[in-house]
GUVEX-648937 format. One record per atom (N, C-alpha, C): residue number from 1; x, y, z. Coordinates in steps of 0.02 Angstrom, whole numbers. Example, Ala and Ser with C-alpha at 12.3 -4.5 7.8 and 13.67 -1.06 7.14 Angstrom:
# GUVEX-648937
- i, X, Y, Z
- 1, 660, -284, 390;
- 1, 615, -225, 390;
- 1, 660, -165, 390;
- 2, 642, -112, 354;
- 2, 684, -53, 357;
- 2, 645, 2, 394;
***
This chain:
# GUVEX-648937
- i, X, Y, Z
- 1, -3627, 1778, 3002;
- 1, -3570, 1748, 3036;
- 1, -3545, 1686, 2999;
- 2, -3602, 1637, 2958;
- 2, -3572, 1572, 2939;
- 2, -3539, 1618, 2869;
- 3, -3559, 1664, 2830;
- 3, -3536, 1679, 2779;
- 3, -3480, 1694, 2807;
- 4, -3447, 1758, 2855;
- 4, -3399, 1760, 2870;
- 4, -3336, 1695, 2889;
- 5, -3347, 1655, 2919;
- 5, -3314, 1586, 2901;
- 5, -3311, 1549, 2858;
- 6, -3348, 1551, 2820;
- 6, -3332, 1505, 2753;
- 6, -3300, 1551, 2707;
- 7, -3309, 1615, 2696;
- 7, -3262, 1666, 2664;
- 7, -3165, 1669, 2660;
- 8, -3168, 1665, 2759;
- 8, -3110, 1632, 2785;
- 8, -3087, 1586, 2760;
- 9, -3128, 1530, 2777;
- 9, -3093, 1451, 2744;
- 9, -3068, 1473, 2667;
- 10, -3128, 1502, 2639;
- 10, -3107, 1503, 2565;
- 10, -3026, 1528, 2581;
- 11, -3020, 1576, 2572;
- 11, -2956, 1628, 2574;
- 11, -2884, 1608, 2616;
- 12, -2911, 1556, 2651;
- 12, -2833, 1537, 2691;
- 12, -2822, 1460, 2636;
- 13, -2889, 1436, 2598;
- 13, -2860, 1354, 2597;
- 13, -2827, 1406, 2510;
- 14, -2864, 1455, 2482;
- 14, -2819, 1483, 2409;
- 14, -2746, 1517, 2439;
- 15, -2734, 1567, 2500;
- 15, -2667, 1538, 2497;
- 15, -2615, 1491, 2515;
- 16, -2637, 1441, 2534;
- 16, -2607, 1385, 2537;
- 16, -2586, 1343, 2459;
- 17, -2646, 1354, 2431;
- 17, -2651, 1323, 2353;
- 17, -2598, 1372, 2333;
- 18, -2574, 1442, 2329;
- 18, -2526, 1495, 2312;
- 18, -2448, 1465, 2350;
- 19, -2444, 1437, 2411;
- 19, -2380, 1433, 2428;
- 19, -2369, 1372, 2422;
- 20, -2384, 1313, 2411;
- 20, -2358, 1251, 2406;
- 20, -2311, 1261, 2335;
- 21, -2341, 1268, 2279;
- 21, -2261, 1280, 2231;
- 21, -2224, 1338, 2241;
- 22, -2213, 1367, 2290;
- 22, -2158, 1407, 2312;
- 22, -2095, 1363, 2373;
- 23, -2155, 1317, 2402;
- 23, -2102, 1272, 2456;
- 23, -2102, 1227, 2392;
- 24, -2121, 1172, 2347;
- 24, -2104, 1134, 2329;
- 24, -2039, 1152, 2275;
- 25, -2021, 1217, 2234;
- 25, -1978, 1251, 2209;
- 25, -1926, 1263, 2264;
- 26, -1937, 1273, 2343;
- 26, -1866, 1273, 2381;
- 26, -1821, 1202, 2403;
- 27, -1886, 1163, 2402;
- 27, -1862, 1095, 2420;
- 27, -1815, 1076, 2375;
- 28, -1850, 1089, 2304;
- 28, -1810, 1050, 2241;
- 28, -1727, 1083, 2245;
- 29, -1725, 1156, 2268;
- 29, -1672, 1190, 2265;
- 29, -1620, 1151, 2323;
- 30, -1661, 1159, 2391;
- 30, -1615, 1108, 2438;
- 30, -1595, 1034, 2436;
- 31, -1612, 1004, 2376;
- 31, -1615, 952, 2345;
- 31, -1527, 922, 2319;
- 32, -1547, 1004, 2267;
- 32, -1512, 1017, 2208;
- 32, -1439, 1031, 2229;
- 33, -1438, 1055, 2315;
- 33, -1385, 1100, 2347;
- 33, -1352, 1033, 2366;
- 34, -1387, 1009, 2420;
- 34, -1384, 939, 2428;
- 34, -1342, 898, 2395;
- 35, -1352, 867, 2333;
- 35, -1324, 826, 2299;
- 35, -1265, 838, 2293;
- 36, -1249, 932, 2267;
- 36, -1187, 951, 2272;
- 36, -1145, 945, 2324;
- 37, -1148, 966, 2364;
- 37, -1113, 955, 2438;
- 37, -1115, 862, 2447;
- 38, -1144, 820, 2445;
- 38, -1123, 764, 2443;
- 38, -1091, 754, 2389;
- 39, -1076, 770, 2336;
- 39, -1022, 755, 2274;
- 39, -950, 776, 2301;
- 40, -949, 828, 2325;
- 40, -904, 882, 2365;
- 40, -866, 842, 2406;
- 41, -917, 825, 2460;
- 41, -886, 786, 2510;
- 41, -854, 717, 2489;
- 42, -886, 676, 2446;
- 42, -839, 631, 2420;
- 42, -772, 637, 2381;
- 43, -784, 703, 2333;
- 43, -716, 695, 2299;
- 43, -667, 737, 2327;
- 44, -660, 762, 2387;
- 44, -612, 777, 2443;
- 44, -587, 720, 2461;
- 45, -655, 673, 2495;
- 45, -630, 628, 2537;
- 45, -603, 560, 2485;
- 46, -611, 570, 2413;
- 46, -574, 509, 2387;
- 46, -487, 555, 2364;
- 47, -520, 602, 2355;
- 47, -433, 636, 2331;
- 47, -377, 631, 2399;
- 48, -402, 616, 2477;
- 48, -360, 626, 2530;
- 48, -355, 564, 2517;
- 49, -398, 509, 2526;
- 49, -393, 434, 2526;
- 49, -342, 418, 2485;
- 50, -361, 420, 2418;
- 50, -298, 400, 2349;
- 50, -218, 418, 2378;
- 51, -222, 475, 2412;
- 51, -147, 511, 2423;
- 51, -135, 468, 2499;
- 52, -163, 445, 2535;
- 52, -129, 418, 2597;
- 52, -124, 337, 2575;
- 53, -166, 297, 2540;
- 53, -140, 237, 2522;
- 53, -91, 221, 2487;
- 54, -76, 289, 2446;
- 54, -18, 277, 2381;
- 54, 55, 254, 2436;
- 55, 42, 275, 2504;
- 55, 89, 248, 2548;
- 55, 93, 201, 2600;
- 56, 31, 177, 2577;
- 56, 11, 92, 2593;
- 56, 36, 41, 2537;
- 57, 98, -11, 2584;
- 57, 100, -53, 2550;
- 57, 65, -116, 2546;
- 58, 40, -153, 2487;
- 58, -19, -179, 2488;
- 58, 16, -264, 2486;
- 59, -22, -310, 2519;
- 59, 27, -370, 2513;
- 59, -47, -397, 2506;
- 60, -61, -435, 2428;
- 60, -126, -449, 2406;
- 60, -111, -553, 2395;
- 61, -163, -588, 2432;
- 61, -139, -663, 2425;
- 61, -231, -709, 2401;
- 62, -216, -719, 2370;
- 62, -284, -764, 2337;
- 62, -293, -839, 2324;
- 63, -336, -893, 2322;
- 63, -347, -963, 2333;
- 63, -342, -958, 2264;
- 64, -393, -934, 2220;
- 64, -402, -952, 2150;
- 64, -385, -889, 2112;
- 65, -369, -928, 2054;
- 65, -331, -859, 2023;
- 65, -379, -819, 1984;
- 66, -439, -807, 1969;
- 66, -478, -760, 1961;
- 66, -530, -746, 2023;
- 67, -505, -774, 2084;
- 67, -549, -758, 2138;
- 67, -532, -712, 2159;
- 68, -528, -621, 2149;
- 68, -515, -565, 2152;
- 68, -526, -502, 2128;
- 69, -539, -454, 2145;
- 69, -565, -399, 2101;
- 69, -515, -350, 2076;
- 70, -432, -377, 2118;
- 70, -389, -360, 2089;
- 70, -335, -357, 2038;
- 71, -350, -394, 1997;
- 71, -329, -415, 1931;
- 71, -394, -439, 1879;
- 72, -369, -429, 1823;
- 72, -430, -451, 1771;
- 72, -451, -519, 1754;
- 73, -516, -534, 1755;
- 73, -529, -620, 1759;
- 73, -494, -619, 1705;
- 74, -482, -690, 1689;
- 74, -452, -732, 1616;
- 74, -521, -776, 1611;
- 75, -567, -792, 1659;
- 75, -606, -843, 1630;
- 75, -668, -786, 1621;
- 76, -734, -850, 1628;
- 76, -795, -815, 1641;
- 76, -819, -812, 1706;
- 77, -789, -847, 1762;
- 77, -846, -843, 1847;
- 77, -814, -772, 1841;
- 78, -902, -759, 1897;
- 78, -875, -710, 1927;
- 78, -888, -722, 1991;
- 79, -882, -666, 2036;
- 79, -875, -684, 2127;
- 79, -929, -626, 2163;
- 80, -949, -658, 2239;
- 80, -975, -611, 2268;
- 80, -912, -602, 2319;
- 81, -892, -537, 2315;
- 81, -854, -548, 2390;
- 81, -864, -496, 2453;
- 82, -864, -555, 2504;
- 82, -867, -540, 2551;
- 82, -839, -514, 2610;
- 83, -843, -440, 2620;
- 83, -783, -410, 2686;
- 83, -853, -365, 2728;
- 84, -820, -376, 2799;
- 84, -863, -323, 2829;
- 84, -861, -259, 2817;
- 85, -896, -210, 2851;
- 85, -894, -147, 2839;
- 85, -841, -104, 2861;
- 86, -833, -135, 2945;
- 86, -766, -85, 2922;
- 86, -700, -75, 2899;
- 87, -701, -130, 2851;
- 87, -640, -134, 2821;
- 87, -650, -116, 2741;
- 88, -726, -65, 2730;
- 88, -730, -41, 2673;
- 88, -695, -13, 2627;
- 89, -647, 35, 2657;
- 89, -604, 96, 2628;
- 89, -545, 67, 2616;
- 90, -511, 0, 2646;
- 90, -452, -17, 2621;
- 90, -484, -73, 2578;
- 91, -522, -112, 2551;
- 91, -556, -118, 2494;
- 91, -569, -85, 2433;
- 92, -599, -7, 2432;
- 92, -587, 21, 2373;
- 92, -535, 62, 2369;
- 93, -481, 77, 2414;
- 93, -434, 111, 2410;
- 93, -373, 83, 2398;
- 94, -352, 33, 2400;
- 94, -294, -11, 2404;
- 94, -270, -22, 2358;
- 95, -328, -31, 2301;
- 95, -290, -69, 2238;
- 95, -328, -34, 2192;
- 96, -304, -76, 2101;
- 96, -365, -50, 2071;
- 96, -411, -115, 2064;
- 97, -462, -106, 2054;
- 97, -506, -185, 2034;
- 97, -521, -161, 1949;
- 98, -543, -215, 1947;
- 98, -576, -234, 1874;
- 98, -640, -248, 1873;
- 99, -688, -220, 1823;
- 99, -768, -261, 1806;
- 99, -793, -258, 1907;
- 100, -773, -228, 1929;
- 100, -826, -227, 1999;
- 100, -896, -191, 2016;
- 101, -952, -227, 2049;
- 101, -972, -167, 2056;
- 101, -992, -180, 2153;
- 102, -999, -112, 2189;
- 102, -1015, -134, 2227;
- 102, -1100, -126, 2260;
- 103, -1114, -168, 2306;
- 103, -1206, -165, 2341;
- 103, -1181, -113, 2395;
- 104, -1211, -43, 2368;
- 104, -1212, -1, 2428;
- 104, -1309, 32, 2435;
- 105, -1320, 29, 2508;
- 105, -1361, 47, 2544;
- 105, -1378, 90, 2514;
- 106, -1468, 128, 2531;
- 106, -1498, 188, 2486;
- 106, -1493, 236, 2549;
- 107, -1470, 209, 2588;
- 107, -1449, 265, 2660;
- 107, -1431, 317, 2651;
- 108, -1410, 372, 2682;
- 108, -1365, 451, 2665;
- 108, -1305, 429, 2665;
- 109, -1275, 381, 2690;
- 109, -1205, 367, 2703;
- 109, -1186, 337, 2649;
- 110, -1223, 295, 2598;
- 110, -1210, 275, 2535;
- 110, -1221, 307, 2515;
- 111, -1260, 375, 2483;
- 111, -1231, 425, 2458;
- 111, -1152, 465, 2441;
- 112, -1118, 457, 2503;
- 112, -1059, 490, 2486;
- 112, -1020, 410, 2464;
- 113, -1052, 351, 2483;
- 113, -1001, 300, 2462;
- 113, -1006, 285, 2388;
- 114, -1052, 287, 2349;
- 114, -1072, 266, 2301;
- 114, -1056, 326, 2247;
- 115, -1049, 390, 2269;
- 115, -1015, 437, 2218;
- 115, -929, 443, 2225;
- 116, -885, 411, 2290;
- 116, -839, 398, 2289;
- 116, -813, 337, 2261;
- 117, -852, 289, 2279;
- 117, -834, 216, 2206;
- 117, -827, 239, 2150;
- 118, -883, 258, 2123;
- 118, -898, 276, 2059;
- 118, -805, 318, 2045;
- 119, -795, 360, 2078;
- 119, -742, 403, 2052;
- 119, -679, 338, 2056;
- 120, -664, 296, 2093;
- 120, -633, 233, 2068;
- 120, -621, 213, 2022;
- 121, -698, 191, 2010;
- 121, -709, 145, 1940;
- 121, -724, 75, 1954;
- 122, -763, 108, 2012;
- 122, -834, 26, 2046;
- 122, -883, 61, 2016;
- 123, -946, 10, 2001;
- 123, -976, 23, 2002;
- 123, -1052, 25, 2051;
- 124, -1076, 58, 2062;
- 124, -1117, 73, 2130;
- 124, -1190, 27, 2101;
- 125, -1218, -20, 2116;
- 125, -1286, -34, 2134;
- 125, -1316, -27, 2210;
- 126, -1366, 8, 2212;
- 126, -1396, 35, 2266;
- 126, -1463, -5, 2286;
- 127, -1439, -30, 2362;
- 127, -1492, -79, 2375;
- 127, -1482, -101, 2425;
- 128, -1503, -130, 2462;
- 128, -1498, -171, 2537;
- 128, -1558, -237, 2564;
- 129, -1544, -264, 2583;
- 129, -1605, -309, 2636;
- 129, -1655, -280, 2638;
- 130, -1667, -212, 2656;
- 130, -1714, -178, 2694;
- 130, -1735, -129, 2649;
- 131, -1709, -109, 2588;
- 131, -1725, -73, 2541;
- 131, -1695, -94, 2464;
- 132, -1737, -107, 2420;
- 132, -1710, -100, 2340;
- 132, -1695, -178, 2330;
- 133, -1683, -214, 2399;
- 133, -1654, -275, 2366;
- 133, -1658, -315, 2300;
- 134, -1726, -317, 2315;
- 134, -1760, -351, 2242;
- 134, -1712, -338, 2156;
- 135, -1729, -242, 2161;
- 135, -1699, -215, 2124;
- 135, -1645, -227, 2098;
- 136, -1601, -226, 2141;
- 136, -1519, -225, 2145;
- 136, -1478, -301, 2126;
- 137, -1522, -370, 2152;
- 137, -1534, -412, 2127;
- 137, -1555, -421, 2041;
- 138, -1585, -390, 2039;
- 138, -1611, -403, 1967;
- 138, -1561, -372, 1905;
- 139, -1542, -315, 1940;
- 139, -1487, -270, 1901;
- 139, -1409, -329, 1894;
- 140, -1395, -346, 1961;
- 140, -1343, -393, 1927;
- 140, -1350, -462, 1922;
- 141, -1409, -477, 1897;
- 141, -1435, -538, 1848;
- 141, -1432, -522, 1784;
- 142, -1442, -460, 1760;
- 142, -1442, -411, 1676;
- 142, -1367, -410, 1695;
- 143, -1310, -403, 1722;
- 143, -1239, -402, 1712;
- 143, -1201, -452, 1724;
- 144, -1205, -507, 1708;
- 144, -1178, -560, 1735;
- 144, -1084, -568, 1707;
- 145, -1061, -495, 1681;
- 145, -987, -506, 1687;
- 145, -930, -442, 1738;
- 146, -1001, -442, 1791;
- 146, -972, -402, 1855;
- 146, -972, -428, 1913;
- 147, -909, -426, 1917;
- 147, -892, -446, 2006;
- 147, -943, -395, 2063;
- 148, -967, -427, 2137;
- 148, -1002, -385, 2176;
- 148, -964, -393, 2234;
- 149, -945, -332, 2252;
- 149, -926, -324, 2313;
- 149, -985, -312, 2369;
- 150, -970, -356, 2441;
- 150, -1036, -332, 2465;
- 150, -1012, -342, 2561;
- 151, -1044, -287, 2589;
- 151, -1033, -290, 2662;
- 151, -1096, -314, 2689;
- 152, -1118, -404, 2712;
- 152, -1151, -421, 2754;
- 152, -1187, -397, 2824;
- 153, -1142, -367, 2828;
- 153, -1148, -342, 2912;
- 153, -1186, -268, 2913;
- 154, -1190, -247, 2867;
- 154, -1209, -160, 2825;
- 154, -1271, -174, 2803;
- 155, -1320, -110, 2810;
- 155, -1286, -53, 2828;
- 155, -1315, -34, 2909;
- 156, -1323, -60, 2965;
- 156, -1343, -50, 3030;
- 156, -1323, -104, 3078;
- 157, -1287, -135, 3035;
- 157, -1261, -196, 3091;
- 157, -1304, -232, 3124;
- 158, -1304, -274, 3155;
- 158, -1221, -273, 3210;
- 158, -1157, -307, 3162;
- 159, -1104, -268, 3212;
- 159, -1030, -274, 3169;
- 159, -1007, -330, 3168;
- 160, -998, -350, 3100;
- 160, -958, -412, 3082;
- 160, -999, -482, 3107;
- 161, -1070, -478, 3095;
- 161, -1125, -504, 3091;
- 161, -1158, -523, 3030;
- 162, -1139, -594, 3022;
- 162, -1171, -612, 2943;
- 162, -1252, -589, 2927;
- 163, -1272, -573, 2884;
- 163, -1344, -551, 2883;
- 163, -1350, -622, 2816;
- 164, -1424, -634, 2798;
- 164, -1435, -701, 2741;
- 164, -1436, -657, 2678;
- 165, -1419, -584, 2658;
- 165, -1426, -562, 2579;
- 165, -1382, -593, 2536;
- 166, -1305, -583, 2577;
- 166, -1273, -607, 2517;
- 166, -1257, -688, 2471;
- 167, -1274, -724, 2538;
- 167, -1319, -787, 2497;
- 167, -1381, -799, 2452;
- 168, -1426, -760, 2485;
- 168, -1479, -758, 2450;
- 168, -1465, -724, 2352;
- 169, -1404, -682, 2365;
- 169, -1386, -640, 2306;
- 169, -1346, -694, 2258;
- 170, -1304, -743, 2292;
- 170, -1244, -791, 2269;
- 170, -1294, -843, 2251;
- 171, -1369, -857, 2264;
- 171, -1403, -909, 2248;
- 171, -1446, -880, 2196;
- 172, -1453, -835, 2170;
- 172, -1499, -795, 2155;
- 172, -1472, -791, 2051;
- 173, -1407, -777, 2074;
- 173, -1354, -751, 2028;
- 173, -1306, -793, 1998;
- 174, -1299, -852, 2048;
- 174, -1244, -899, 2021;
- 174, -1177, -870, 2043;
- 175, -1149, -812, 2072;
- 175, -1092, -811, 2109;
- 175, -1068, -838, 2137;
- 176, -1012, -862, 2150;
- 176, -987, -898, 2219;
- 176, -973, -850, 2261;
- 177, -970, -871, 2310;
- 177, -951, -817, 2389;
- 177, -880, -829, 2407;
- 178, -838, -763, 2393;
- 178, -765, -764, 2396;
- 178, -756, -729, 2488;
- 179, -752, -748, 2535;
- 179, -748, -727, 2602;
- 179, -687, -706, 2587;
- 180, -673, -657, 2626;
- 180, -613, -589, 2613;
- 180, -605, -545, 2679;
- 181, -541, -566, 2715;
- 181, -525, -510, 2744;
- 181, -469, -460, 2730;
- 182, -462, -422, 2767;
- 182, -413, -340, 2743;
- 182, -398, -329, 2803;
- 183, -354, -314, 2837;
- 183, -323, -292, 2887;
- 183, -260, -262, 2869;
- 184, -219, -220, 2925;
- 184, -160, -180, 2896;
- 184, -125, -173, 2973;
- 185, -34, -180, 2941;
- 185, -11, -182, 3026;
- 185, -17, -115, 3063;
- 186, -31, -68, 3042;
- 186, -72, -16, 3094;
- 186, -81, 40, 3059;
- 187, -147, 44, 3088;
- 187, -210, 83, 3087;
- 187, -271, 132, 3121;
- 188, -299, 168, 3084;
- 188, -349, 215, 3143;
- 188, -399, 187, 3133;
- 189, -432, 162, 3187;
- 189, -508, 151, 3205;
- 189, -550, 219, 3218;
- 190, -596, 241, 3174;
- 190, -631, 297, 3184;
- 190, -700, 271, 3201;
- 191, -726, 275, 3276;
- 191, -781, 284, 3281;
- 191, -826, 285, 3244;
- 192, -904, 254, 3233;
- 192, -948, 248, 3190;
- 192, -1010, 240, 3252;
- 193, -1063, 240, 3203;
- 193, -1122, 241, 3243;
- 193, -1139, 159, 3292;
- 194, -1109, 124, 3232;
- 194, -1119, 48, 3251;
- 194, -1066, 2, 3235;
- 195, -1001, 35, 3206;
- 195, -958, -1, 3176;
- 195, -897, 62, 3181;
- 196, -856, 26, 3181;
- 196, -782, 78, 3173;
- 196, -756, 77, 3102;
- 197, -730, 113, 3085;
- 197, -697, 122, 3008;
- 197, -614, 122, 3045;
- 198, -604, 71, 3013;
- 198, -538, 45, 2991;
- 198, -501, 82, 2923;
- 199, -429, 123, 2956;
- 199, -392, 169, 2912;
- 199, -344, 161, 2922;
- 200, -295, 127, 2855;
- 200, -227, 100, 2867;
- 200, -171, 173, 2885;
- 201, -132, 185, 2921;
- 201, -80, 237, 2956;
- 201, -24, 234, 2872;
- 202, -20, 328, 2866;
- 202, 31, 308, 2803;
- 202, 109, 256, 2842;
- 203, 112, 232, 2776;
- 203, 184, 183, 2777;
- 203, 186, 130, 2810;
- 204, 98, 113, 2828;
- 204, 86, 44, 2851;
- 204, 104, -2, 2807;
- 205, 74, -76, 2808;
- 205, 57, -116, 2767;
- 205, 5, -175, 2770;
- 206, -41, -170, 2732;
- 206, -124, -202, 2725;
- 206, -108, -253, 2691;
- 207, -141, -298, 2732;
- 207, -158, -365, 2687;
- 207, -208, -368, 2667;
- 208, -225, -417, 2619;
- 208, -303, -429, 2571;
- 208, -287, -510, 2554;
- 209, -329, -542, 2581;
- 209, -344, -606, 2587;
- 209, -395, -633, 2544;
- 210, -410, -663, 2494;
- 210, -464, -669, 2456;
- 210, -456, -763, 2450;
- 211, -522, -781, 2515;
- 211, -506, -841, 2515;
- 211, -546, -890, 2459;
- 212, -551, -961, 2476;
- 212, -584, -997, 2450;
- 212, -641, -991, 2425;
- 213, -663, -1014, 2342;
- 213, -752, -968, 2346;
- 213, -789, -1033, 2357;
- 214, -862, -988, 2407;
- 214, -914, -1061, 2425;
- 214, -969, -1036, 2378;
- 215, -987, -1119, 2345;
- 215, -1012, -1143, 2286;
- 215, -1099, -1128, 2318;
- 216, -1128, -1089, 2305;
- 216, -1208, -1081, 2323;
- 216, -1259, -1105, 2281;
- 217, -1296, -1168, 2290;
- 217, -1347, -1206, 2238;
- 217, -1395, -1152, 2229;
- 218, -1444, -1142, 2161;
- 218, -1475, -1106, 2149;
- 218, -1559, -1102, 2191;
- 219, -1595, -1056, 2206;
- 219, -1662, -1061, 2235;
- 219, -1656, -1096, 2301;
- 220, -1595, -1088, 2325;
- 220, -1608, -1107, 2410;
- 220, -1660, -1107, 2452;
- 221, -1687, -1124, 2481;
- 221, -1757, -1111, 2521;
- 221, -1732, -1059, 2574;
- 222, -1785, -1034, 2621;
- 222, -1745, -986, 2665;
- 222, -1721, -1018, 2718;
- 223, -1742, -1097, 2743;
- 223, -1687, -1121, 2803;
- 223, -1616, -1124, 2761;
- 224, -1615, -1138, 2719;
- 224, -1551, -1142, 2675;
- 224, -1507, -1114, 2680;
- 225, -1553, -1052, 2660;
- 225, -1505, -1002, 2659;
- 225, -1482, -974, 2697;
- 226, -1498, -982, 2773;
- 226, -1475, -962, 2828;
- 226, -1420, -1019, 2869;
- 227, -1421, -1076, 2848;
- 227, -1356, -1135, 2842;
- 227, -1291, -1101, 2810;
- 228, -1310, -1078, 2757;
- 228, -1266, -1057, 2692;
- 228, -1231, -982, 2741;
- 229, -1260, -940, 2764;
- 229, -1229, -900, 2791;
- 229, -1219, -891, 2856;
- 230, -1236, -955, 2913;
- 230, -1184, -978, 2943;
- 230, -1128, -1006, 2931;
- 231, -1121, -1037, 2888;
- 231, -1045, -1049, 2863;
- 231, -1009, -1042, 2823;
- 232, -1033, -956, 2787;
- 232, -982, -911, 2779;
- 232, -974, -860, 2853;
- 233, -1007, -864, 2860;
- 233, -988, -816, 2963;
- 233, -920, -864, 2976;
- 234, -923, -923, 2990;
- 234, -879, -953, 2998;
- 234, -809, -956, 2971;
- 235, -810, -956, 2907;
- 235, -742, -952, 2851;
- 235, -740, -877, 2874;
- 236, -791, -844, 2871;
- 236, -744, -761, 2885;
- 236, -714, -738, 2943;
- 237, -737, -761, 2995;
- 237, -698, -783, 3074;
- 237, -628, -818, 3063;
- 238, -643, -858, 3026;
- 238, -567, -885, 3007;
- 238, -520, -870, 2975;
- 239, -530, -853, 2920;
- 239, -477, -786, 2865;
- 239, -465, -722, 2916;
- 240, -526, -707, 2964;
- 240, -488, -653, 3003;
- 240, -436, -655, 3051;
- 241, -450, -730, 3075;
- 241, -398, -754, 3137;
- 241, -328, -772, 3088;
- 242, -334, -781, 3029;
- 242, -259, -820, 2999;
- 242, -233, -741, 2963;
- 243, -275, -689, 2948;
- 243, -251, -605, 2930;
- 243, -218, -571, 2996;
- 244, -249, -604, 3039;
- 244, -205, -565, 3104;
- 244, -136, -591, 3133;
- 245, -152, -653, 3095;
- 245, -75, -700, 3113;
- 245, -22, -669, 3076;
- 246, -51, -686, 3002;
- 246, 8, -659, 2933;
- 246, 34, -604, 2963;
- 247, -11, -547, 2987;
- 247, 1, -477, 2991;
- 247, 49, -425, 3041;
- 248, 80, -498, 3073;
- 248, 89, -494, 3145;
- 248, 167, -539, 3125;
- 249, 172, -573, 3057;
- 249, 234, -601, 3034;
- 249, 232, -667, 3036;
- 250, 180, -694, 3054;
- 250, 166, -797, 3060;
- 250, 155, -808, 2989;
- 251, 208, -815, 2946;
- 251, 191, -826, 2874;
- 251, 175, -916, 2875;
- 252, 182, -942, 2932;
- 252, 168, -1030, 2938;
- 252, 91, -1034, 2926;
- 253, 32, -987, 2935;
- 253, -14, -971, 2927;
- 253, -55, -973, 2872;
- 254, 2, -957, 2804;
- 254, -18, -921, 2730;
- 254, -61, -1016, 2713;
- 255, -27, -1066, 2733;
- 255, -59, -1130, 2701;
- 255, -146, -1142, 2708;
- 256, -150, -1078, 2790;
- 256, -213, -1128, 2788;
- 256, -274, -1071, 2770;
- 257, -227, -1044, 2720;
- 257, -282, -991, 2673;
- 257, -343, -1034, 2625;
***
């Protein structure tokens, strides 16, 4: 009887040893399928995007004149800038930028964002608070003649909630923090898990605000750094309250950009 069970064991644990590279060969395949269908899904969804903004008119206003990702620096700073999340898509869709790259999440949802930048001509570093940071940090310390676009509030929110990375990144790097809002006089709010996506209506018109940049001393401590991004929460509360004015026709507003 014990021979009969250990005979067993033998023979079920060899085919097991027989089917694991048959599942690990399907995985790699659903992998492989995978990737495609997220390539798919982005370059649909940037080919519809490109064609509905081309009828967005874009009304673009800036503090400093290389404080932008929409024209080409003339000097050497470069900027971190700062917009929430859901005003992502009229960010890379609006204009063209120059030398950008942006901090997207290692999430599934940065997946389709980071192969739709890329088709732009952002460039994607992949990383977050909660994953890669370190990494992603270090990558644009080795590039120091790329602008970073970055959503604070991303990637789980809460919405339009400063989080301490992108200080920690602006102290880290020597960036200044360019606070930036985007709004458009009308638009679709699409539902999100934790945040709505903001989508300018064709033959709207979007503004892009690219305010004042705040100067971040290097090696902040971490109370610091959480000073430092309370009062960019603050300036971005405020560029949003003076984007809803402009947008609405209070051009008496544009001064206290």
């Amino acid at each position: 009887m014990i021979c009969e069970i250990r005979h067993t064991a033998n023979l079920d644990a060899l085919s097991l040893r027989f089917r694991r590279p048959r599942e690990t060969r399907r995985d790699a395949t659903m992998k492989i399928r995978s990737r495609f269908v997220n390539w798919m899904i982005a370059k649909l969804g940037t080919w519809a995007l490109k064609a509905l903004f081309l009828t967005v008119r874009v009304d673009h206003r800036k503090v400093v004149e290389d404080g932008t990702p929409y024209q080409a620096a003339t000097g050497s700073i470069r900027y971190c800038f700062c917009i929430w999340h859901d005003a992502i898509l009229t960010a890379v869709f609006s204009s063209k930028t120059y030398k950008l790259s942006g901090l997207i999440s290692r999430h599934q949802d940065g997946s389709y964002l980071s192969d739709a930048v890329q088709m732009v001509g952002i460039i994607p570093v992949r990383g977050s608070a909660s994953r890669g940071g370190a990494q992603a940090t270090k990558q644009l310390i080795d590039q120091p003649d790329l602008h970073v676009c970055i959503t604070p509030d991303g990637p789980r929110g809460p919405r339009r909630i400063m989080k301490d990375g992108i200080v920690f990144l602006a102290s880290r790097t020597g960036r200044p923090i360019v606070p930036t809002t985007l709004t458009a006089s009308s638009y679709w709010s699409i539902p999100g898990g934790w945040s709505d996506m903001l989508v300018p209506k064709p033959f709207s018109k979007a503004l892009l605000l690219a305010g004042a940049p705040i100067e971040v001393p290097a090696e902040l401590t971490r109370e610091q750094i959480s000073e430092y991004a309370e009062l960019v929460q603050k300036e971005m509360d405020r560029m949003d309250l003076i984007g809803q004015r402009i947008i609405r026709g209070d051009e008496s507003m544009t001064d206290l950009i």
